[in-house]
C-alpha positions in Angstrom: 55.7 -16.8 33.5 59.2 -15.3 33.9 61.5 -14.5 30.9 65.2 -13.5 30.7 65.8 -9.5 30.7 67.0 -8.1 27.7 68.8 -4.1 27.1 66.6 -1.8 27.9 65.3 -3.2 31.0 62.4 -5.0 29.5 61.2 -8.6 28.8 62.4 -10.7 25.7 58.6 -11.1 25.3 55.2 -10.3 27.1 54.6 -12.1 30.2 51.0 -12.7 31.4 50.4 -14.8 34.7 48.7 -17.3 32.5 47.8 -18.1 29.0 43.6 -17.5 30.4 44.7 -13.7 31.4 46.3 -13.1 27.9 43.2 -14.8 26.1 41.3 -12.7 28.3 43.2 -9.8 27.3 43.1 -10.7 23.5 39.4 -10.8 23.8 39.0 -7.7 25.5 40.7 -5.8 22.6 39.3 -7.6 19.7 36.0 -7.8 20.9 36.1 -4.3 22.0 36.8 -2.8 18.6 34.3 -5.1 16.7 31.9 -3.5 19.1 32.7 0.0 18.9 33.1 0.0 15.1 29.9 -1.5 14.8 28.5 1.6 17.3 30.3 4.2 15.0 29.4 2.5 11.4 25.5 3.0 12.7 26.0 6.3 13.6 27.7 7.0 10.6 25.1 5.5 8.0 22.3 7.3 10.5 23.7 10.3 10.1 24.6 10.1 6.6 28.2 11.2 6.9 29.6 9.4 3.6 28.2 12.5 1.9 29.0 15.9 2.1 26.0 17.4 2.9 26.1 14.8 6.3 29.1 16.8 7.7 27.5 20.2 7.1 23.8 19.3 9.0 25.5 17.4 11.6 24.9 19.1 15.2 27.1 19.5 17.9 25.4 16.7 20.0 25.3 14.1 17.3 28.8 15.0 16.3 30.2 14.2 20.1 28.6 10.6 20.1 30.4 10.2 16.9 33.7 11.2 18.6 33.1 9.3 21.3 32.9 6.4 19.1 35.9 7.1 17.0 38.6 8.3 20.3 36.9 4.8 22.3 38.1 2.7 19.0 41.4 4.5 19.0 42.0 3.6 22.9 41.2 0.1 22.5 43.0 -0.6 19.2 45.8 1.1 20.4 45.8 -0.6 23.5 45.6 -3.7 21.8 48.4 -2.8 19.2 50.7 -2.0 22.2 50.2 -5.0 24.0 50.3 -7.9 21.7 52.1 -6.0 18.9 54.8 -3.5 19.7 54.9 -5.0 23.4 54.9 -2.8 26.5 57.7 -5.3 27.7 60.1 -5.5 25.1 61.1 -1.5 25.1 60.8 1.2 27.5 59.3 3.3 25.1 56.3 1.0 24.4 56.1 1.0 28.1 55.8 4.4 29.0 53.7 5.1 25.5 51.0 2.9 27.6 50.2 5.0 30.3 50.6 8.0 27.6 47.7 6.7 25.6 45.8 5.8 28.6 45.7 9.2 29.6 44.9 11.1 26.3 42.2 9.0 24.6 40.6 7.9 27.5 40.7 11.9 29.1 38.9 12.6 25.4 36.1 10.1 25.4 35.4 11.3 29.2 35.0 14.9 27.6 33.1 14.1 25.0 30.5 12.2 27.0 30.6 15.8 29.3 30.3 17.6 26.2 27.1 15.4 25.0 25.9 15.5 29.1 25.8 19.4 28.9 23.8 19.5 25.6 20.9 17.2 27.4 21.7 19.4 30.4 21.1 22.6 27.8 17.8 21.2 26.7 15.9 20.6 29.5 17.1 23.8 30.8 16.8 26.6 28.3 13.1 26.4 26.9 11.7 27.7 30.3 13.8 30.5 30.5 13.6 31.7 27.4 17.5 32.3 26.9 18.5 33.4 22.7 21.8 31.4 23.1 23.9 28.6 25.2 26.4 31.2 26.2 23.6 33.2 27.9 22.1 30.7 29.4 23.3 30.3 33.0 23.1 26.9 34.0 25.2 26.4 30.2 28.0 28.5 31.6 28.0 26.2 35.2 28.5 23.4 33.3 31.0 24.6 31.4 33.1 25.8 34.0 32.5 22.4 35.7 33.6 20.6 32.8 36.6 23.0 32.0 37.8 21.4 35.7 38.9 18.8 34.1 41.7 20.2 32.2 43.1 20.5 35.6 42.6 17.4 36.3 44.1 15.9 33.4 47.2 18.1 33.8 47.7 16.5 37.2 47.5 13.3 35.8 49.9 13.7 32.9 52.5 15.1 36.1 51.4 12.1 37.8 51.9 9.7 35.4 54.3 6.2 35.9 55.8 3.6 34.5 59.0 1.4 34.8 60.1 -2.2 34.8 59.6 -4.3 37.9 62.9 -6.5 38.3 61.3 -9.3 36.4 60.8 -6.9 33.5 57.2 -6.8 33.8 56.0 -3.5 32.6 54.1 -1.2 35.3 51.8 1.9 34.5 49.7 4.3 36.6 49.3 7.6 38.1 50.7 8.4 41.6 47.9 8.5 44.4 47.4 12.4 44.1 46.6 12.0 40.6 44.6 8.7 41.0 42.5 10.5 43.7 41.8 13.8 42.0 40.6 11.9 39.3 38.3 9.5 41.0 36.9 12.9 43.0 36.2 14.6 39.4 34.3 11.5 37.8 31.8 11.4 40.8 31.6 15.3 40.7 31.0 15.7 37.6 28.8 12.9 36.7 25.8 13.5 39.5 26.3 17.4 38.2 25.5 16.5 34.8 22.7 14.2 35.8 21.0 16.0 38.6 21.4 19.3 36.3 19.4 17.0 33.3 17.2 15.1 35.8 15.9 17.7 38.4 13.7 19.6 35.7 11.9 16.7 35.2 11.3 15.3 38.6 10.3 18.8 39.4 7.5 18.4 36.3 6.5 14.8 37.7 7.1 13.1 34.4 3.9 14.3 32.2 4.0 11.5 30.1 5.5 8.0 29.6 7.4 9.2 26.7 9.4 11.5 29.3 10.0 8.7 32.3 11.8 6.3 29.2 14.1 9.6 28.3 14.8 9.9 32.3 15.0 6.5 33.3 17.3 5.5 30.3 19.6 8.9 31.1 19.6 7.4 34.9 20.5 4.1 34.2 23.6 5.1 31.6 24.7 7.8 34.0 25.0 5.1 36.9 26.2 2.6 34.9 29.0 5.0 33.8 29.5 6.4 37.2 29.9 2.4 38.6 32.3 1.4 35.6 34.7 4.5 35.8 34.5 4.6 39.8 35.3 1.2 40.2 38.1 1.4 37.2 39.7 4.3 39.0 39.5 3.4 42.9 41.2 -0.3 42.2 44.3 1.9 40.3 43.8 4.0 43.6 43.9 1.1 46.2 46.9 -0.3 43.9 48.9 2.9 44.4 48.4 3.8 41.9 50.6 1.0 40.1 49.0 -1.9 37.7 50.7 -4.5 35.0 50.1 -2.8 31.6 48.3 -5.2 30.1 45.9 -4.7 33.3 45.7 -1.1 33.4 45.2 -1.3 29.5 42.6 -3.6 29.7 40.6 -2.4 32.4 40.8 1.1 30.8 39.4 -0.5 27.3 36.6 -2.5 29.0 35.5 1.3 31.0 35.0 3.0 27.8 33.7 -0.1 25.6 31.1 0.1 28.2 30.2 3.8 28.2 30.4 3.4 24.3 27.6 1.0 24.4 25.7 2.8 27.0 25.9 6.0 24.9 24.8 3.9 21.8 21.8 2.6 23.6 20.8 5.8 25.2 20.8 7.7 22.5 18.5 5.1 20.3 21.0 3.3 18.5 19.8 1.7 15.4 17.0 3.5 15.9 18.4 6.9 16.1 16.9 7.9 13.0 13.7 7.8 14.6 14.8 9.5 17.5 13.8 7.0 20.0 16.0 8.4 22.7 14.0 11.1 23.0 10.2 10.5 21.9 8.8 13.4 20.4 5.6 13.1 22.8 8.2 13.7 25.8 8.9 17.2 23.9 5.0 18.2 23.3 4.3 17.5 27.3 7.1 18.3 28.7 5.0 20.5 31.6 1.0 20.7 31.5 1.7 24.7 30.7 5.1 24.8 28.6 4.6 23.8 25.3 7.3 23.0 23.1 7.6 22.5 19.0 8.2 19.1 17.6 12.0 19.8 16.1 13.6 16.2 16.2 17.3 15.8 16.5 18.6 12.4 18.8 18.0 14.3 22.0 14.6 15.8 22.1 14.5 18.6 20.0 16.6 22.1 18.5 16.8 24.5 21.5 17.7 27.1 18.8 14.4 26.8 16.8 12.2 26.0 19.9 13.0 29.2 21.7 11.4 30.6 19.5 8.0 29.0 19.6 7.9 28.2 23.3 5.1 29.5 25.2 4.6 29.5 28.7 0.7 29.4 30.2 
């Protein structure tokens, strides 16, 4: 569907290549944020945050899911708002403010999921070596340097950053190949870091217990279902040059982090956070048949801070 050019170099209104692709793209956005308000209302009432007290006792950990949550329902509404209200076709602006948006909320929720990633990574990590604080832990400080790549990374992506009007004054948005390609490199880096850094611990400890396997297989599955959605997201953009329709690159953004949302709500217990059933507390008594670990429940495994105190090595 072609429509006349108005100033501006833009569309006198949105064109799809058929009225299925712009259902398909009205259901991605209003189905998306139904989904991740849902995921952020739990986590709110779980963790109690209408109340005062909620925001003080909220960890770090808990407090990245929540963000993830919030800057995932941002993207998408945003996205949506773009697209079927302002219209990335009708005004440059709205056009370039696509690819804008693309970059910062979806560059957030990646680092918040890192941020969460490196807390599990923290966990399994510092009971054994004894270490009074993540700053002095080692393996802490790797990951934060490997996640601190990816301000670089984003900074390549804002230079390589696009968008214009094709001569039928469809709207275009991407990231040159350079920026495409570092990005695509970073995910798969820094996704098998984070889960091999979680992961090898407990392979190493042959799973004690079937408390343990559930944390590890559900942290294996969401990693590689995250690693599949943003891989595949990112290396079409890549084989594309780099260059997609708005309302494409939008939507396949939205659908990436709708999914990771809903991985990170199941693999942290969901509903059923309260009772910390993403990490069993059985998985944090048998953790090794000679390290022994205190029962300190948070919604992944237990308080580093209060267990290094009480950990004892046979």
């Amino acid at each position: 569907m072609i429509n006349s050019v108005v100033g501006g170099g833009g569309s006198s209104r949105m064109m799809f290549p058929s009225t299925g692709m712009q259902i398909l793209s009205s259901i991605i956005h209003l189905l998306g944020v139904s989904i991740i308000a849902h995921c952020l209302s739990r986590r709110i009432a779980i963790e109690n945050l209408t109340t005062m007290d909620g925001f003080r006792q909220i960890s770090w950990p808990r407090l990245c899911i929540i963000l993830v949550f919030l800057d995932s329902w941002l993207f998408v509404f945003m996205g949506g708002l773009l697209i079927f209200g302002a219209g990335v076709e009708l005004h440059p602006l709205a056009c370039s403010l696509g690819v804008d948006i693309c970059i910062a909320f979806y560059a957030t929720s990646k680092i918040f999921i890192y941020c969460f990633l490196m807390e599990k990574v923290y966990i399994v990590w510092a009971p054994p070596t004894g270490v009074a604080g993540r700053f002095k832990s080692p393996i802490y400080n790797c990951c934060i340097v490997a996640v601190s790549m990816y301000s670089v990374v984003v900074a390549i992506a804002v230079i390589g950053a696009t968008s214009f009007f094709r001569n039928d004054g469809a709207c275009v948005i991407g990231l040159r190949r350079y920026a495409s390609a570092s990005l695509l490199g970073y995910d798969l880096f820094i996704n098998l870091f984070l889960t091999s850094m979680f992961l090898w611990p407990l392979f190493r400890y042959k799973f004690a217990n079937a408390a343990l396997r559930k944390v590890a297989s559900r942290t294996l599955f969401a990693a590689l279902m995250a690693l599949s959605t943003s891989t595949l997201n990112i290396l079409v953009l890549t084989i594309m040059h780099g260059q997609q329709l708005a309302w494409v690159c939008l939507g396949s953004c939205g659908t990436d982090v709708v999914l990771n949302a809903l991985v990170l709500f199941w693999v942290t217990g969901g509903a059923g956070a309260a009772s910390d059933d993403s990490a069993p507390t059985g998985a944090v008594n048998h953790f090794t048949s000679c390290i022994r670990f205190p029962t300190v429940k948070t919604d992944i495994g237990f308080d580093p801070a209060i267990a290094r105190d009480t950990t004892t090595v046979c």
